[in-house]
C-alpha positions as CSV (number, residue, x, y, z in Angstrom):
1,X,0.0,0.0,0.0
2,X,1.2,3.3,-1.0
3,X,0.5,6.6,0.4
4,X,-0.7,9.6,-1.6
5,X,0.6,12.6,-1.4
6,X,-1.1,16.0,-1.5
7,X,1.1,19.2,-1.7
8,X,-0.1,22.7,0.3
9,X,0.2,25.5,-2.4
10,X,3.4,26.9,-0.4
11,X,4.9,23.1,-0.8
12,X,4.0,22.8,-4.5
13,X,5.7,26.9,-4.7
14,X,8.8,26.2,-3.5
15,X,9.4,23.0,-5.6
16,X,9.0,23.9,-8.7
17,X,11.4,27.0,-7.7
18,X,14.2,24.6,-7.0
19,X,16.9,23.6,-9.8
20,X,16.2,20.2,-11.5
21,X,18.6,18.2,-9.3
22,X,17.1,19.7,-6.0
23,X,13.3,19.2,-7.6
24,X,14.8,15.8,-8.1
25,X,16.5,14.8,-5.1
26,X,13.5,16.0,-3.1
27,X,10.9,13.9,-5.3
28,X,12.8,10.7,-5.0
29,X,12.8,11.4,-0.8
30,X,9.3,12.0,-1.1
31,X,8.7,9.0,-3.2
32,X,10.2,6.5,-1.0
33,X,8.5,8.5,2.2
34,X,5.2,7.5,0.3
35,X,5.7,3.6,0.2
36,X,5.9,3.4,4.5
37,X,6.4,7.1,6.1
38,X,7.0,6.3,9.3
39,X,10.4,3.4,8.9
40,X,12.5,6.0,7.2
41,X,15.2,7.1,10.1
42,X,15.3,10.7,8.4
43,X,11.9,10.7,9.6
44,X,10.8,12.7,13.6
45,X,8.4,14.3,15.1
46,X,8.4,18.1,15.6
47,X,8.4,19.0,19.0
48,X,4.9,20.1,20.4
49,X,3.1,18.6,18.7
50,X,1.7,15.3,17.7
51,X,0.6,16.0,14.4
52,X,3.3,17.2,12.6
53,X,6.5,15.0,11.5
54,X,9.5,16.4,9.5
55,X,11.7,14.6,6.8
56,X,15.1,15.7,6.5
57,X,17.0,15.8,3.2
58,X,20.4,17.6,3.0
59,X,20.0,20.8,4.2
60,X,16.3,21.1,3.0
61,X,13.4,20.1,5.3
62,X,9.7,18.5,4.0
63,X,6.9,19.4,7.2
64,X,4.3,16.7,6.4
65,X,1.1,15.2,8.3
66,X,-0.2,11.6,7.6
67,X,-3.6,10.2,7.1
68,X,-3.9,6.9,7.9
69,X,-7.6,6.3,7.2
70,X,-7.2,7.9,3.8
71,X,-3.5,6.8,3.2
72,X,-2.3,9.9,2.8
73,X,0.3,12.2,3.3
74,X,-0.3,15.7,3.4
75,X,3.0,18.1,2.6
76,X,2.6,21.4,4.6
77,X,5.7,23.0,4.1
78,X,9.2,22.2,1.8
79,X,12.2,24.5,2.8
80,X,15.7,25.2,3.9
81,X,16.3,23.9,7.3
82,X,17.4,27.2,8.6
83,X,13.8,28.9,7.6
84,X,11.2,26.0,7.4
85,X,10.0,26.1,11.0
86,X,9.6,30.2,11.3
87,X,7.4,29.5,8.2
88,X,4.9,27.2,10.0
């Protein structure tokens, strides 16, 4: 079973910003985060809160919610780890 994934309109903005090998790079992450979310180590939870989990690639950061009913995967926010949490 594969999750689906669902892109905010901030997510979606800030990919298709990125050069072809980040765009890339950050698909392929997101692709294997789709086929089981929650066994990839680069995987945690943000603190305060139990909603929210973070996936860390390089220096980028994907902010992400799951639906387990629905099987799917909800991308709130994509960004550099320096700025993604003031963002949320």
């Amino acid at each position: 079973m594969m999750f689906t994934l669902r892109f905010s309109r901030q997510a979606h903005k800030f990919l298709e910003k990125q050069p072809l090998d980040v765009r890339h790079r950050i698909r392929m992450a997101l692709l294997e985060l789709a086929k089981n979310p929650l066994a990839n180590r680069q995987v945690k939870r943000l603190a305060g809160t139990d909603e929210l989990l973070r996936l860390r690639i390089g220096d980028f950061r994907v902010v992400f919610s799951i639906e387990q009913e629905e099987l799917l995967i909800l991308i709130i926010a994509i960004g550099n780890r320096g700025d993604i949490y003031r963002r949320l």
